[in-house]
DRENDO-1510 file (C-alpha; in Angstrom, 1 decimal, always signed):
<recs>
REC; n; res; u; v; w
REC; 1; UNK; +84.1; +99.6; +119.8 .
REC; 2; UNK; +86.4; +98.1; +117.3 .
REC; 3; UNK; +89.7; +100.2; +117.1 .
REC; 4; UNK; +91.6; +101.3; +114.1 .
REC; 5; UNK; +94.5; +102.4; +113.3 .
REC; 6; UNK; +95.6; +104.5; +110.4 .
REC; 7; UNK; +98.5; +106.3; +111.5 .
REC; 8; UNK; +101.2; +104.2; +110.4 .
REC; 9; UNK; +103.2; +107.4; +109.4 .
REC; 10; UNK; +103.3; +108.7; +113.0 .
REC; 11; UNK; +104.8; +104.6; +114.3 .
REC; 12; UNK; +104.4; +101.5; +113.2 .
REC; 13; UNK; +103.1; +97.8; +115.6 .
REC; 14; UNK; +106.2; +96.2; +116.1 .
REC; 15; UNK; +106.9; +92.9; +114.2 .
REC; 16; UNK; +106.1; +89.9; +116.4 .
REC; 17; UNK; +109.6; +88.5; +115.7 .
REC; 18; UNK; +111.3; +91.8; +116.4 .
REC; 19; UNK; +110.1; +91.3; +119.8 .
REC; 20; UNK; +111.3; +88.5; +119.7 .
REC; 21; UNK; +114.7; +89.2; +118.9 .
REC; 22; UNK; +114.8; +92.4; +121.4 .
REC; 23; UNK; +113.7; +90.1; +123.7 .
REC; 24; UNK; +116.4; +87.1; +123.1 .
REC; 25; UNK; +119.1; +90.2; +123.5 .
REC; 26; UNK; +117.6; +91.5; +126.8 .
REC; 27; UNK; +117.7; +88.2; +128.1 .
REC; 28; UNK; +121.0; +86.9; +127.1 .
REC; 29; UNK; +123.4; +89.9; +126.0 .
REC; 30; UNK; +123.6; +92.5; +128.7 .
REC; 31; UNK; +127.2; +93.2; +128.3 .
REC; 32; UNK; +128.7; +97.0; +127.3 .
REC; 33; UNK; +130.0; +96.3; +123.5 .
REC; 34; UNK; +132.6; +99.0; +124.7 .
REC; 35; UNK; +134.3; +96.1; +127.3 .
REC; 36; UNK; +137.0; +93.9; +126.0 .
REC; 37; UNK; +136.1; +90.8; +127.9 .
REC; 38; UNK; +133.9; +88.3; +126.2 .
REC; 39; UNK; +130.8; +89.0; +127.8 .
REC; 40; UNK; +131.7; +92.6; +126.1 .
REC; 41; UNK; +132.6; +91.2; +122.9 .
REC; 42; UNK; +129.9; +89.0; +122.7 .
REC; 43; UNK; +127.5; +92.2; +123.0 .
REC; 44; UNK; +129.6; +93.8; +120.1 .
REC; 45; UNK; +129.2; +91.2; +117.8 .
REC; 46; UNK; +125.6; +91.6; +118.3 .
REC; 47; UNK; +126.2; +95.3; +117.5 .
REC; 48; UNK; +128.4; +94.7; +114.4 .
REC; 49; UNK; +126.0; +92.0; +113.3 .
REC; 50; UNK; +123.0; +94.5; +113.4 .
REC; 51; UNK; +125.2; +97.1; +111.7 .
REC; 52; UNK; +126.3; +94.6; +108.4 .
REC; 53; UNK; +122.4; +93.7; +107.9 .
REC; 54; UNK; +121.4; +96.9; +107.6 .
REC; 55; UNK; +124.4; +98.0; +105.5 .
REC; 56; UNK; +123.5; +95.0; +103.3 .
REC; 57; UNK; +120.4; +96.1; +102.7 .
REC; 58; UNK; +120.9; +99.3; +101.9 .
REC; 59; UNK; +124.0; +98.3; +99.6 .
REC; 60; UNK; +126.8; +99.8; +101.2 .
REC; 61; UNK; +129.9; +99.7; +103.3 .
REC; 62; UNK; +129.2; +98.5; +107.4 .
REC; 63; UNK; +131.4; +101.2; +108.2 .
REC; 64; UNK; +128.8; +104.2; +106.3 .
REC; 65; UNK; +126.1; +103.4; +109.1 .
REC; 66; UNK; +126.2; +104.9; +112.7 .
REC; 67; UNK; +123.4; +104.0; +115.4 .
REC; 68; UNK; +121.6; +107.1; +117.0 .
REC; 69; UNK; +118.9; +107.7; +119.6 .
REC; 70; UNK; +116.6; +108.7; +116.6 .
REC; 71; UNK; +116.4; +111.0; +113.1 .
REC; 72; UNK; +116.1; +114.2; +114.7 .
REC; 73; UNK; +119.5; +113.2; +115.9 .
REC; 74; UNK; +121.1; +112.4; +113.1 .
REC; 75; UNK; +119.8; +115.0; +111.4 .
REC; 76; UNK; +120.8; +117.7; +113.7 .
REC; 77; UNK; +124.5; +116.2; +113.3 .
REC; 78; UNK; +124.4; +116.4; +109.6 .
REC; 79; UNK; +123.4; +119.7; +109.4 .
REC; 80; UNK; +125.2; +121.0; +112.0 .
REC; 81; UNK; +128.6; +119.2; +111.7 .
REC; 82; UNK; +127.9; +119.8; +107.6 .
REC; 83; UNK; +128.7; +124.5; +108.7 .
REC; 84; UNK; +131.4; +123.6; +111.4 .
REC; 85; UNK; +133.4; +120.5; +109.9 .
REC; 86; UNK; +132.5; +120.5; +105.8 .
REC; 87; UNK; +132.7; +124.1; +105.4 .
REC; 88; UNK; +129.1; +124.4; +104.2 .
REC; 89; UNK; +127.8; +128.2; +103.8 .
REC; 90; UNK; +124.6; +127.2; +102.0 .
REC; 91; UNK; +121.8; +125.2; +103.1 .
REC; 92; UNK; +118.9; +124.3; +100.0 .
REC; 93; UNK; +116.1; +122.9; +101.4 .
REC; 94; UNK; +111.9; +123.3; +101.3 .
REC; 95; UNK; +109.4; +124.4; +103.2 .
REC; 96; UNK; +107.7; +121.2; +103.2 .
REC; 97; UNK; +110.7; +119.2; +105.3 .
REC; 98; UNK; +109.6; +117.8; +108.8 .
REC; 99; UNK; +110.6; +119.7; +111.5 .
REC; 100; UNK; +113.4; +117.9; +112.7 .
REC; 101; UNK; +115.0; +119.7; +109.6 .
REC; 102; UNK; +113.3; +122.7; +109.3 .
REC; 103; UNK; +113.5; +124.5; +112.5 .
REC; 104; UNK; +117.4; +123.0; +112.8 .
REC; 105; UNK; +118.5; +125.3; +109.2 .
REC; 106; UNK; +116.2; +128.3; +110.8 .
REC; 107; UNK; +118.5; +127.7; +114.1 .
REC; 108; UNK; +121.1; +127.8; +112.1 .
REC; 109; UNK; +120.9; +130.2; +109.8 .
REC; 110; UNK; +120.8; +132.4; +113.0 .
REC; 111; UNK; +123.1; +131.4; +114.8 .
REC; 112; UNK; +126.1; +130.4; +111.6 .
REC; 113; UNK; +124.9; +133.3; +109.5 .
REC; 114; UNK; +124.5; +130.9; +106.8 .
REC; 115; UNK; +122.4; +131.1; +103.6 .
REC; 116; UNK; +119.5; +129.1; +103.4 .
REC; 117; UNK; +117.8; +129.3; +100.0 .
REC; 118; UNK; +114.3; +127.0; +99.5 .
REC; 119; UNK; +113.3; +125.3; +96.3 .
REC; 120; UNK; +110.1; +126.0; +95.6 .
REC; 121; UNK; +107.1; +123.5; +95.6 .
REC; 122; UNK; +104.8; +122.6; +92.5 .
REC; 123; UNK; +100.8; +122.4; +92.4 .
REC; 124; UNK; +100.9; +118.9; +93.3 .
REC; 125; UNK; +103.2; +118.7; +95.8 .
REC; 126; UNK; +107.0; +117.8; +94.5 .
REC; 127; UNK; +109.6; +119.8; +93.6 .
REC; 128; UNK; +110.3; +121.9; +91.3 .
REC; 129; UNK; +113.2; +120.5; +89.8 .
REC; 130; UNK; +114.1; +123.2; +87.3 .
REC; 131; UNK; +114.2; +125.9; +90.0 .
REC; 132; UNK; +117.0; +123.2; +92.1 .
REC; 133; UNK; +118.7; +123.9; +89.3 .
REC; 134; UNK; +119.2; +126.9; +88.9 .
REC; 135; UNK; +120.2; +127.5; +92.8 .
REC; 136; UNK; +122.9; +125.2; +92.0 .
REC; 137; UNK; +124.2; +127.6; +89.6 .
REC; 138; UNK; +125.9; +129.8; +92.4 .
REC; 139; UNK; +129.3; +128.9; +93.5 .
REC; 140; UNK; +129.1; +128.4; +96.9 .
REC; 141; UNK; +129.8; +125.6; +99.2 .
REC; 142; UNK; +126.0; +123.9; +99.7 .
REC; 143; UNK; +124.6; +121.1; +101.3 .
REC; 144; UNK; +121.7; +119.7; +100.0 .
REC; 145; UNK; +118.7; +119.0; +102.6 .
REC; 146; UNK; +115.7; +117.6; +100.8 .
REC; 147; UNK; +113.4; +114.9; +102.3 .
REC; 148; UNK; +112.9; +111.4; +100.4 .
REC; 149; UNK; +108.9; +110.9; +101.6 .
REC; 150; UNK; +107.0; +113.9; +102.8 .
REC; 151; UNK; +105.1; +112.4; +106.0 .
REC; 152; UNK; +101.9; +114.5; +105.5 .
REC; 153; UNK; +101.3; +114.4; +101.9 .
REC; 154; UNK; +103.4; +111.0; +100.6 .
REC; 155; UNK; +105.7; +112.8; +97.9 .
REC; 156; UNK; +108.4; +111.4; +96.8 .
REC; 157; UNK; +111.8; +112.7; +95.8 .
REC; 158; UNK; +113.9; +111.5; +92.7 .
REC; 159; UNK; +117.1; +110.6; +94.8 .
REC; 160; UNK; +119.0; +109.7; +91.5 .
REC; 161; UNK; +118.1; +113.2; +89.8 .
REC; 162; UNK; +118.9; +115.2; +93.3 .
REC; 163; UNK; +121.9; +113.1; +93.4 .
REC; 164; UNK; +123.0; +113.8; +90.3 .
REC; 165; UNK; +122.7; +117.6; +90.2 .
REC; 166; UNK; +124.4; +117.7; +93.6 .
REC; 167; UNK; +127.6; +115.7; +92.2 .
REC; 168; UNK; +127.6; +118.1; +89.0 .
REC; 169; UNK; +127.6; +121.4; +91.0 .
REC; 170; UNK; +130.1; +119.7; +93.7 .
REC; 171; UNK; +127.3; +119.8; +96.5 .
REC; 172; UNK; +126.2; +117.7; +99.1 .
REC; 173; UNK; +123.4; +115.8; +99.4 .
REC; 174; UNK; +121.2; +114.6; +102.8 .
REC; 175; UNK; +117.9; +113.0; +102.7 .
REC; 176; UNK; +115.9; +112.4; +105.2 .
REC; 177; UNK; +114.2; +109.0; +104.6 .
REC; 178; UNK; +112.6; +108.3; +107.5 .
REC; 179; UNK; +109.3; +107.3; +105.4 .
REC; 180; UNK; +111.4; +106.1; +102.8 .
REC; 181; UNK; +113.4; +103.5; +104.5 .
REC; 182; UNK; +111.5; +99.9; +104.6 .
REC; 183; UNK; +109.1; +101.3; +102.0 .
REC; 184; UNK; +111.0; +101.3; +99.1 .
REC; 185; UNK; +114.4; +100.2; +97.7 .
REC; 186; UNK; +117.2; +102.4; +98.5 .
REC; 187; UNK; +120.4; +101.4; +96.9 .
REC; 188; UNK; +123.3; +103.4; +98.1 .
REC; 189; UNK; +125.5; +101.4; +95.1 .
REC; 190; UNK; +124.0; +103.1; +93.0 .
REC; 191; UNK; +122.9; +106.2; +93.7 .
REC; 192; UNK; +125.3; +109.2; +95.2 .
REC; 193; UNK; +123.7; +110.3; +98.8 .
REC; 194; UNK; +126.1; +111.9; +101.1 .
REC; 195; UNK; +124.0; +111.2; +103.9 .
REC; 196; UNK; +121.3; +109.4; +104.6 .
REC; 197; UNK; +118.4; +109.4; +108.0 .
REC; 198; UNK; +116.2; +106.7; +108.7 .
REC; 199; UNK; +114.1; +105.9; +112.2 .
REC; 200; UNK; +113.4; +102.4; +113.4 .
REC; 201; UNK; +109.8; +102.6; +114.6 .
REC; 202; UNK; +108.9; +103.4; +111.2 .
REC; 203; UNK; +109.0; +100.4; +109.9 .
REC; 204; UNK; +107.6; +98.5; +112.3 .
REC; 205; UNK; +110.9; +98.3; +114.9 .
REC; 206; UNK; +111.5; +99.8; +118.1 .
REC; 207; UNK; +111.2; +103.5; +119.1 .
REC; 208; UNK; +114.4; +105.5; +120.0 .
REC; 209; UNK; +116.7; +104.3; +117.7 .
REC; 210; UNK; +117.8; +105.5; +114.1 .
REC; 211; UNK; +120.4; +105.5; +112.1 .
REC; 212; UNK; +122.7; +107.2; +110.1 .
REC; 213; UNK; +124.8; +106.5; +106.9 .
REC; 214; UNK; +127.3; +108.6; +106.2 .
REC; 215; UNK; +129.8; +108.6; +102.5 .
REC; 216; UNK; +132.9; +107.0; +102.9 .
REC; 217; UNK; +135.7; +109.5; +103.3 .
REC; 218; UNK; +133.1; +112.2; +104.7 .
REC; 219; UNK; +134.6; +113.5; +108.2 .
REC; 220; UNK; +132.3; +114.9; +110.8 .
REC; 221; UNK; +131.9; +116.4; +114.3 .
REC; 222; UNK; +129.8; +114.4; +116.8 .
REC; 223; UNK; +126.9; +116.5; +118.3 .
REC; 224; UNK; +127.9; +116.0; +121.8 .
REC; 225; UNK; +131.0; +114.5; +123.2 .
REC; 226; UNK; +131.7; +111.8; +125.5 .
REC; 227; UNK; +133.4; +108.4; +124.6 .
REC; 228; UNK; +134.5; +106.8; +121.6 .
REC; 229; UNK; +131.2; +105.0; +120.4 .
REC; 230; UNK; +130.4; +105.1; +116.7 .
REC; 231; UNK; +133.3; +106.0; +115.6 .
REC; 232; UNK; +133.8; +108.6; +117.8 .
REC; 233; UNK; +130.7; +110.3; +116.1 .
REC; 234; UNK; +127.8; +109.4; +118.8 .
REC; 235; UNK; +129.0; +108.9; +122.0 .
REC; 236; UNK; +127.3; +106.9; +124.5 .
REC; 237; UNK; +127.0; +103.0; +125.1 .
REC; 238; UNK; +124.7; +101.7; +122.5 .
REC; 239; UNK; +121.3; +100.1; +122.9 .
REC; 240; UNK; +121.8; +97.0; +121.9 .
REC; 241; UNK; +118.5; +95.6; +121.9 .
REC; 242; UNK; +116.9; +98.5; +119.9 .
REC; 243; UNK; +119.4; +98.3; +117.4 .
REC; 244; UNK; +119.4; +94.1; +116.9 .
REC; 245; UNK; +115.5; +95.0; +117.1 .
REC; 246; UNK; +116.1; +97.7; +114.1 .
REC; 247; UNK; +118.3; +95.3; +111.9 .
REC; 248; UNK; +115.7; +92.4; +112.2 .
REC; 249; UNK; +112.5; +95.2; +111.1 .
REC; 250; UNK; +114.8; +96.4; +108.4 .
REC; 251; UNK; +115.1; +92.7; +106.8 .
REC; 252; UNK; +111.8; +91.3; +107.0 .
REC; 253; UNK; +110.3; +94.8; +105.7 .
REC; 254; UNK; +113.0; +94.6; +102.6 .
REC; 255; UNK; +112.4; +90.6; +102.7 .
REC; 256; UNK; +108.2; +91.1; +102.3 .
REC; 257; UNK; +108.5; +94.9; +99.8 .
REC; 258; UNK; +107.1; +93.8; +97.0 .
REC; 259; UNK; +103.9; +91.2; +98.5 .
REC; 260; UNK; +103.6; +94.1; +101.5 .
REC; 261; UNK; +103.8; +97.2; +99.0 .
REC; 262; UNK; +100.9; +95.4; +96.7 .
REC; 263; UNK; +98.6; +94.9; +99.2 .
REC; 264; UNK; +98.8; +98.4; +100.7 .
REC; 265; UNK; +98.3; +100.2; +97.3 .
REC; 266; UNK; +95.3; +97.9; +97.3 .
REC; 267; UNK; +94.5; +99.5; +100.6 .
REC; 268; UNK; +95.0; +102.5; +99.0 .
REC; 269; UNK; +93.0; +102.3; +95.5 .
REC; 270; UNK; +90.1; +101.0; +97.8 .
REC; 271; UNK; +90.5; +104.3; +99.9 .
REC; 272; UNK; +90.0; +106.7; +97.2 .
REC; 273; UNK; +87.2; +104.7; +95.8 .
REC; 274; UNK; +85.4; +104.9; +99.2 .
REC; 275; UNK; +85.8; +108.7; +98.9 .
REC; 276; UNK; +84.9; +109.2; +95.7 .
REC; 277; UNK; +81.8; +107.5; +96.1 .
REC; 278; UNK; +80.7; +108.9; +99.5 .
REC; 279; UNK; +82.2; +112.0; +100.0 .
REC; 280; UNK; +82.7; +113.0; +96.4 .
REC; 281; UNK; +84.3; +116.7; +97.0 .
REC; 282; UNK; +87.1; +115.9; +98.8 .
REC; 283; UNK; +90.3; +116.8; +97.8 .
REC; 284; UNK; +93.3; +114.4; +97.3 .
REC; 285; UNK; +96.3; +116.3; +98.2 .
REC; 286; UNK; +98.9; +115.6; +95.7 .
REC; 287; UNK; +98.8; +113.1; +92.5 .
REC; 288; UNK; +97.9; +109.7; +94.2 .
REC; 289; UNK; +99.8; +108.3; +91.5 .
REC; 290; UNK; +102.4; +109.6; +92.2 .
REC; 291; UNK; +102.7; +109.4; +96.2 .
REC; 292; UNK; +104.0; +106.8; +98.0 .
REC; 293; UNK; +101.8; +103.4; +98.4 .
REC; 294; UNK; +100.6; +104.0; +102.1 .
REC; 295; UNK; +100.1; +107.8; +102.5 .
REC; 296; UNK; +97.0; +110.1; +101.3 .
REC; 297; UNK; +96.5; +112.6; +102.2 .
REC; 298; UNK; +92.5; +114.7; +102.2 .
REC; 299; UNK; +90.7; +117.7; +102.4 .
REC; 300; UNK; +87.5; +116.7; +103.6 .
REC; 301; UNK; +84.4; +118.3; +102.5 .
REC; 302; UNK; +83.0; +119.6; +105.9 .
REC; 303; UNK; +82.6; +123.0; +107.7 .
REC; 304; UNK; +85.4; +125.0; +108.7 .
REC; 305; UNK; +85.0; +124.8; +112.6 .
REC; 306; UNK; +85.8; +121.3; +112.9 .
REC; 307; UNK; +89.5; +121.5; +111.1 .
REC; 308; UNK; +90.7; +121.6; +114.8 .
REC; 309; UNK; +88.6; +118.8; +115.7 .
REC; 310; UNK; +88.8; +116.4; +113.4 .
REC; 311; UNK; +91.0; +114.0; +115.3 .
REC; 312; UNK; +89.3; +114.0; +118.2 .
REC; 313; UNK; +86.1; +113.4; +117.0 .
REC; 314; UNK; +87.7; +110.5; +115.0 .
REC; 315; UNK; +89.6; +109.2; +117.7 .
REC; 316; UNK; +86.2; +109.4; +119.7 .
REC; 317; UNK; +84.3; +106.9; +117.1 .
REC; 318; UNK; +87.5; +104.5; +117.6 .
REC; 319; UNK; +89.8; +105.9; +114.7 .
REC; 320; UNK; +93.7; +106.9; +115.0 .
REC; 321; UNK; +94.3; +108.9; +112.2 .
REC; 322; UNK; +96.5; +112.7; +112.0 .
REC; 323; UNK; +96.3; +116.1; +110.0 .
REC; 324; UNK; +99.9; +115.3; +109.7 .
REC; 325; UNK; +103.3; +115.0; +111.4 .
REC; 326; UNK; +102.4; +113.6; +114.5 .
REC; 327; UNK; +104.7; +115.9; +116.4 .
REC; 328; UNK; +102.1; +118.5; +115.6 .
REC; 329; UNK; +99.4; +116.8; +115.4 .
REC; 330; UNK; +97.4; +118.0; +118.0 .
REC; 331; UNK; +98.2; +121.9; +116.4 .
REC; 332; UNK; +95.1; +124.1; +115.3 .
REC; 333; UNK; +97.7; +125.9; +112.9 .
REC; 334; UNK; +97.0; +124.9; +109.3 .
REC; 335; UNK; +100.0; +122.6; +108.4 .
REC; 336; UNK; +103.6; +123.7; +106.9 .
REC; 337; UNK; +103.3; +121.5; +104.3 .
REC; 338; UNK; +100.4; +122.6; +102.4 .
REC; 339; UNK; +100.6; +126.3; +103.6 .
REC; 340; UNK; +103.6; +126.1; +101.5 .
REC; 341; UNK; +101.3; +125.4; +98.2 .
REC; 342; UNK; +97.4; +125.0; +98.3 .
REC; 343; UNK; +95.2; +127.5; +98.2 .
REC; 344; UNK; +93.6; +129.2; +101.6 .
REC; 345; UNK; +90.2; +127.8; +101.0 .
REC; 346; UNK; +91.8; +124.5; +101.0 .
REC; 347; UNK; +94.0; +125.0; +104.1 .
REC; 348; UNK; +91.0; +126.5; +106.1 .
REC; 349; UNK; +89.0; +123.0; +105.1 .
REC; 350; UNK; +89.5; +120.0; +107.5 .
REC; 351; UNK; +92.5; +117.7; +106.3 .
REC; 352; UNK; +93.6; +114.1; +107.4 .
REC; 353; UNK; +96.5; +111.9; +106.8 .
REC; 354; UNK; +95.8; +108.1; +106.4 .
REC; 355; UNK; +98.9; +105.7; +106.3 .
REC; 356; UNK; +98.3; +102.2; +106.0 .
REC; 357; UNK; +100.8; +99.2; +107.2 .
REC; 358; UNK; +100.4; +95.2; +106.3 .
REC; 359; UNK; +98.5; +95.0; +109.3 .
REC; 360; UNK; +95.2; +97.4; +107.7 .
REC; 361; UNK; +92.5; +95.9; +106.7 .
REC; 362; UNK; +89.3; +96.8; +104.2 .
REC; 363; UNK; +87.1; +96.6; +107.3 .
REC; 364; UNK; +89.3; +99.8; +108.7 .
REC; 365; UNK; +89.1; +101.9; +105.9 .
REC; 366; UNK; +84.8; +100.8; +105.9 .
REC; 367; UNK; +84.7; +101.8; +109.5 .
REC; 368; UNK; +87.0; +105.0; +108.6 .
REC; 369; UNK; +83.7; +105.9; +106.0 .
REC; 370; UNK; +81.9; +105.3; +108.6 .
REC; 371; UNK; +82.5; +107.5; +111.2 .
REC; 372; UNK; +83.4; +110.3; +109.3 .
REC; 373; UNK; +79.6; +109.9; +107.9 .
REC; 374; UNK; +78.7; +110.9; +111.7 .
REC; 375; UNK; +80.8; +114.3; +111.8 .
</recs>
């Protein structure tokens, strides 16, 4: 049984030459960056190396990024060291952010006694811009939490507009771009982000690593304490490897946008075509238009008792696909994301999340038809 995999929004097949390059660092630079002999320094350089290629991709200072374990990390210290060290008493967010957000502004709006007020969420997904607005209007010290890509329904957030209204009303603003990131041209330059969260094994580089860029002139508290690493912001002796391994994804996803970014919305036309043509009441969640290039996201026209099933039984004719985040993937509750704004004869249908990567293929999404024929 050929196998397929559509799930590029949960983790992406490492590049061949980021293996390549993890591999060149585990077999030659074993040294702690920390030591001050050369075997140290030479592991450092590796480290600061990493650090300036993803800073020059991103179009900002070397010194704005700071290597975590992963997102939920670095979004945990945002949001957290935003309350204790910024002075933050307002959190505006959605209900449609991952979890890694979410449930950290519930956590703390318990334990901090903050204020948490959500903008609310158009038809089609996005945000409603006008109503950001207005929440701005209240002088109080706010922090800005809004995602760049949804990961179930492909969304995608005006940073420069956000931006904007957060520099107007003297707010912060923190993205999480952890679909964003390798997708899509982020200039920091250009564009007035506070802080920014991206995750390696997104974009086709190594699991538990992310990273973090934070404004110049911004000054945080780390989320644990040890040593001295990061900038006294994430202590812990880095992972080299991983973060060489992140760098190198980084570049050759930026270096290959535009030819990859083409040939996925290809993917993606072909998708909806497919659907339309065999399964022609299904629901695209979302303008498709106006989505990002490898995410759709469908209500499927099939009975009720097999919402819960669906992934299974796809996974059992040879395809990987999710209802949506992957961390709740294997959930029978309906999804956050569209609870917060389709219909509940929608939400009760079976849904699925498709994300494509260079590495898809007609053939998958033909096979994909296929099996969901069989259901």
């Amino acid at each position: 049984m050929k196998k397929v995999y559509l799930d590029n929004a949960s983790t992406t097949e490492l590049y061949p030459e980021v293996i390549t390059e993890m591999t060149r660092i585990l077999s030659t630079q074993y040294g702690n960056p920390s030591s001050s002999h050369q075997i140290g320094r030479e592991a450092k350089n590796e480290l600061e190396l990493a650090r300036k290629t993803i800073a020059k991709n991103l179009k900002c200072n070397a010194q704005e990024i700071i290597f975590t374990s992963c997102a939920t990390e670095a979004n945990n210290l945002i949001l957290r060291s935003a309350i204790k060290t910024l002075g933050v008493k307002r959190i505006i967010t959605t209900k449609i952010e991952h979890h890694a957000v979410l449930h950290t502004v519930k956590v703390l709006q318990k334990e901090m006694e903050i204020q948490v007020d959500f903008v609310s969420i158009n038809p089609d997904g996005t945000i409603n811009y006008s109503h950001l607005e207005d929440l701005l209007r209240y002088d109080i010290k706010t922090l800005i939490s809004l995602m760049h890509v949804n990961n179930e329904i492909g969304t995608v957030l005006d940073l420069k507009k956000v931006a904007d209204l957060a520099k107007k009303n003297n707010a912060y603003f923190h993205t999480d771009s952890v679909q964003g990131i390798g997708k899509t041209v982020v200039d920091l330059s250009t564009i007035s982000i506070d802080f920014l969260v991206a995750s390696a094994h997104k974009f086709h580089g190594p699991k538990g690593v992310g990273f973090l860029f934070i404004k110049k002139n911004i000054v945080l508290e780390p989320l644990f304490y040890g040593g001295e690493q990061e900038k006294g912001l994430r202590a812990g002796t880095e992972s080299i490897h991983n973060i060489v391994g992140m760098a190198k994804a980084l570049e050759i996803s930026l270096t290959n946008l535009e030819t990859n970014k083409e040939y996925i919305k290809g993917l993606k036309d072909y998708l909806i075509k497919q659907f339309q043509n065999h399964f022609s009441e299904s629901i695209f969640v979302g303008n498709p238009e106006l989505t990002q290039h490898n995410i759709v996201n469908i209500i499927l026209p099939l009975d009720e008792n097999k919402s819960g099933m669906i992934v299974f039984l796809m996974d059992m004719n040879g395809i990987a696909i999710s209802r949506g985040s992957a961390c709740q993937s294997g959930s029978s509750k309906p999804s956050h994301v569209l609870e917060a704004f389709i219909s509940n004869d929608h939400l009760r249908r079976p849904n699925i999340r498709i994300s494509f990567s260079k590495y898809n293929t007609l053939e998958d999404i033909d096979c994909l038809i296929e099996a969901i024929k069989k259901i």
